[in-house]
LOMI-778982 format. One record per residue (C-alpha): chain; x, y, z; residue in one letter; residue number from 1. Coordinates in pm, 1 decimal, always signed. Layout:
<pts>
<pt chain="A" c1="X" c2="Y" c3="Z" resn="A" resi="NUM"/>
...
</pts>
This chain:
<pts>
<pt chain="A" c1="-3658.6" c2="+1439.1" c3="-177.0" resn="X" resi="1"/>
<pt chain="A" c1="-3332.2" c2="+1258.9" c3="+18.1" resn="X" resi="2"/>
<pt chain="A" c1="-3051.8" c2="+1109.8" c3="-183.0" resn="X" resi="3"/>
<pt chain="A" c1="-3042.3" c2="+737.8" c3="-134.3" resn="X" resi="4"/>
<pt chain="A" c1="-2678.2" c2="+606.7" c3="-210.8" resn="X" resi="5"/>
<pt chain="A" c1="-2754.4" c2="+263.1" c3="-362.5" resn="X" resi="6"/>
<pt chain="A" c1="-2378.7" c2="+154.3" c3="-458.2" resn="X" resi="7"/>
<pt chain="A" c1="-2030.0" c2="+320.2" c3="-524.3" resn="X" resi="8"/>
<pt chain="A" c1="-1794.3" c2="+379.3" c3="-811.9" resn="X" resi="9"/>
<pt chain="A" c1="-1473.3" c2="+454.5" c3="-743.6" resn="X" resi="10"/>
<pt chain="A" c1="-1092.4" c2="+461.6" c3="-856.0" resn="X" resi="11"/>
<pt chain="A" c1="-859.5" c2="+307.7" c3="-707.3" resn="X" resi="12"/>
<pt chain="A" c1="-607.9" c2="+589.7" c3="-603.0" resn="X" resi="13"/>
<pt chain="A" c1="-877.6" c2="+801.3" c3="-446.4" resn="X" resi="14"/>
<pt chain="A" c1="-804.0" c2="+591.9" c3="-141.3" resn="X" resi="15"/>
<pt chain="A" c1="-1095.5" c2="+646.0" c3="+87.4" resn="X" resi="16"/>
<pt chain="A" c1="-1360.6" c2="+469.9" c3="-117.5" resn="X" resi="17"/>
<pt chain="A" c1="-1362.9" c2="+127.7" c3="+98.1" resn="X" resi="18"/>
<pt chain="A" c1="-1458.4" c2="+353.1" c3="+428.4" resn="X" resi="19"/>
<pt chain="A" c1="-1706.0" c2="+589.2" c3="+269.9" resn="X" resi="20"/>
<pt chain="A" c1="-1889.0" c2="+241.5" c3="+104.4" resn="X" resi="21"/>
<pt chain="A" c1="-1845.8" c2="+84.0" c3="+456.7" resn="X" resi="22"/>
<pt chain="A" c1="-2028.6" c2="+396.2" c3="+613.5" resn="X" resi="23"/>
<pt chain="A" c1="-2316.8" c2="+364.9" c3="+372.9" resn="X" resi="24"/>
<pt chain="A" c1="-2332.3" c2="+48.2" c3="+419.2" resn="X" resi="25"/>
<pt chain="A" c1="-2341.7" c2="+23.0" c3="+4.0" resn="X" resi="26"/>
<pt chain="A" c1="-2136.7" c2="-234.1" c3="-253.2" resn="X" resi="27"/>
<pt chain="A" c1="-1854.3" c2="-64.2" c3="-347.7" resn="X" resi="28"/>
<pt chain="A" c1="-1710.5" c2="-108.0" c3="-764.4" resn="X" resi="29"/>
<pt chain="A" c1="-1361.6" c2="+5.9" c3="-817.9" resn="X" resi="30"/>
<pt chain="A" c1="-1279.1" c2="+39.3" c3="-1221.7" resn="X" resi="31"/>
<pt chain="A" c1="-949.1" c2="+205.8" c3="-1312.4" resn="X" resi="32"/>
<pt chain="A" c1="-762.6" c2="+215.5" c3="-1685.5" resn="X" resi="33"/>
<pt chain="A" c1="-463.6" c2="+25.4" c3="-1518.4" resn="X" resi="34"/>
<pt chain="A" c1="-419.2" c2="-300.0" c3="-1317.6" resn="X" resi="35"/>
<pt chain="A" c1="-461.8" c2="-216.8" c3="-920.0" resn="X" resi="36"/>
<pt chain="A" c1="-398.4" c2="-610.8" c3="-903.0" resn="X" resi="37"/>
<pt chain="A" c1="-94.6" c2="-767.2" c3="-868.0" resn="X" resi="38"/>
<pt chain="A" c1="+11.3" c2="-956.7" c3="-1229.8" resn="X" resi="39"/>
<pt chain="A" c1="+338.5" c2="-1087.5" c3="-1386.6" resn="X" resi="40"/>
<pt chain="A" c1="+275.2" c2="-941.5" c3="-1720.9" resn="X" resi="41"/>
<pt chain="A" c1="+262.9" c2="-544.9" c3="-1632.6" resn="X" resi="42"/>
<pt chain="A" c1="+423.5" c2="-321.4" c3="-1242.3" resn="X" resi="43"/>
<pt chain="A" c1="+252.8" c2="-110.8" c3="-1049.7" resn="X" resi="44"/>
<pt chain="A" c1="+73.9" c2="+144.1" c3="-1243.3" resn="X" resi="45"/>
<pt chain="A" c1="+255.3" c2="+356.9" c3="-1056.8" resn="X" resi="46"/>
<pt chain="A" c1="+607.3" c2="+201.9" c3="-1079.5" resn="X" resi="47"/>
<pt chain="A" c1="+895.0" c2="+238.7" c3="-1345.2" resn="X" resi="48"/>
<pt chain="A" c1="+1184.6" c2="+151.8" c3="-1426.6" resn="X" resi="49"/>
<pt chain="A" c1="+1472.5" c2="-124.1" c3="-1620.8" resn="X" resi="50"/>
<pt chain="A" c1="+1394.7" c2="-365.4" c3="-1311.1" resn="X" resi="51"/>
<pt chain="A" c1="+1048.4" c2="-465.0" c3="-1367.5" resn="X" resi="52"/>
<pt chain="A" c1="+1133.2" c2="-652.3" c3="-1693.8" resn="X" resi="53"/>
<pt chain="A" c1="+1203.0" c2="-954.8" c3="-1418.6" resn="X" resi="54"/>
<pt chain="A" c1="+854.1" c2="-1078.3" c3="-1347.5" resn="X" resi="55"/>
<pt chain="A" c1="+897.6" c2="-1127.7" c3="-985.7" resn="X" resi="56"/>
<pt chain="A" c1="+1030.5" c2="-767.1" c3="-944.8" resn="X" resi="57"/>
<pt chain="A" c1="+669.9" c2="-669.6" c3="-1143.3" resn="X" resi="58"/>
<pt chain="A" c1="+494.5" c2="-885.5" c3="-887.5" resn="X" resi="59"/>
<pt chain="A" c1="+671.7" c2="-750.2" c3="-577.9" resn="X" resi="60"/>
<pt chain="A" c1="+647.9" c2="-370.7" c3="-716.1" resn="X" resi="61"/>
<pt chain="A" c1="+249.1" c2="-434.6" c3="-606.9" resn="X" resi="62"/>
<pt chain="A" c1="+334.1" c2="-491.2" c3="-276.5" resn="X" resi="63"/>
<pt chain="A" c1="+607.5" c2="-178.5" c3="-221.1" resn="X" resi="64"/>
<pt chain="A" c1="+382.8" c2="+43.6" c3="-341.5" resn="X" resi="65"/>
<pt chain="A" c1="+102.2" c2="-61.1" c3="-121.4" resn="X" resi="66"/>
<pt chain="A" c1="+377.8" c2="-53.8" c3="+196.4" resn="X" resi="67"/>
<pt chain="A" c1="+468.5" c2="+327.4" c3="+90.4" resn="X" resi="68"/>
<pt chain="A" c1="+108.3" c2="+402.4" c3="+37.2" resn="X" resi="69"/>
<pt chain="A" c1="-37.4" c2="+268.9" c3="+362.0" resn="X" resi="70"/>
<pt chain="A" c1="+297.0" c2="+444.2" c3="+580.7" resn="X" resi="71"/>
<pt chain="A" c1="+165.4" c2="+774.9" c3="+377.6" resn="X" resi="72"/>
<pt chain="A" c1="-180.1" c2="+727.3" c3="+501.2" resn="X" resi="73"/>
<pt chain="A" c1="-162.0" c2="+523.8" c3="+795.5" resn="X" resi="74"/>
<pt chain="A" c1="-207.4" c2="+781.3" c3="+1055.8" resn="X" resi="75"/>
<pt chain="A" c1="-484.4" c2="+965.7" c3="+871.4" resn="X" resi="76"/>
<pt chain="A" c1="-724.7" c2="+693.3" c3="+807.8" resn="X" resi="77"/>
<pt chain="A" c1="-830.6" c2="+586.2" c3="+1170.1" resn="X" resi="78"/>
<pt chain="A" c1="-850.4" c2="+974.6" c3="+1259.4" resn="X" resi="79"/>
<pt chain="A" c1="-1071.2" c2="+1014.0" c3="+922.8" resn="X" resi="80"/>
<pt chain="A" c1="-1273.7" c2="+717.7" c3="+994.5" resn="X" resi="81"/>
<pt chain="A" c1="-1319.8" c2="+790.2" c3="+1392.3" resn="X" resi="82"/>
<pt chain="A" c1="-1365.1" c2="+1194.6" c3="+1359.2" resn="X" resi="83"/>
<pt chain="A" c1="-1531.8" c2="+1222.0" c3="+1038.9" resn="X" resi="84"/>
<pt chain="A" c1="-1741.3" c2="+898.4" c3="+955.8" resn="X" resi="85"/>
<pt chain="A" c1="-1785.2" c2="+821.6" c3="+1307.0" resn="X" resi="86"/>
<pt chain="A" c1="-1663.4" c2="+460.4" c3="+1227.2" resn="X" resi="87"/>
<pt chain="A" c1="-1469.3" c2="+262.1" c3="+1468.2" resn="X" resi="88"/>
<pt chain="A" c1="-1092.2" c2="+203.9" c3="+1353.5" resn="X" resi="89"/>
<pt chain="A" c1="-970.6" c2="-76.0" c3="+1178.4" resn="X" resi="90"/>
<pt chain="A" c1="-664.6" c2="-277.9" c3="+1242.7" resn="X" resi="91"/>
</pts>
C-alpha cells in the first residue's frame, strides 16, 4: 500500500519543513517547547545574555537571529529546493 502524507509536524529549527510541506502540497503544524515568535516577555530561544532584560532588545533578538540563520542557509535552500524537491526557487 503507498504512504499518503496528509499533513506535517514539525519543529521549528529543523529548517526545511515549510519546503518539504510545500512539495506535498500538505498543511504544515510547527509546535516547539519555546517561543519561535517574536514577544516582549521572553529572547530568542536561542539568544542570551544581560541585554535582553530591555524589552526591545528581546524583540529585536527575533529578528538577528533570523538574519544569521537565513545568511547560514541562504545558499543551500534554492539548491535544495531546485536539485532535490524539484521546486522552483523562492525569492
Amino acid at each position: 500500500e503507498r504512504w499518503v502524507t496528509h499533513a506535517m509536524i514539525a519543529n521549528p529549527p529543523s529548517y526545511i519543513h515549510v519546503h518539504l510541506a510545500e512539495r506535498l502540497g500538505v498543511p504544515l503544524h510547527m509546535y516547539f517547547s519555546m517561543p519561535w515568535s517574536q514577544t516582549k516577555v521572553l529572547g530568542h530561544p536561542f539568544s542570551s545574555g544581560d541585554i535582553y532584560d530591555n524589552p526591545y532588545w528581546r524583540l529585536l533578538s527575533y529578528r538577528w537571529f533570523d538574519q544569521m540563520q537565513w545568511r547560514g542557509l541562504a545558499s543551500t535552500v534554492p539548491q535544495f529546493r531546485r536539485e532535490v524537491l524539484k521546486i522552483p526557487r523562492i525569492g
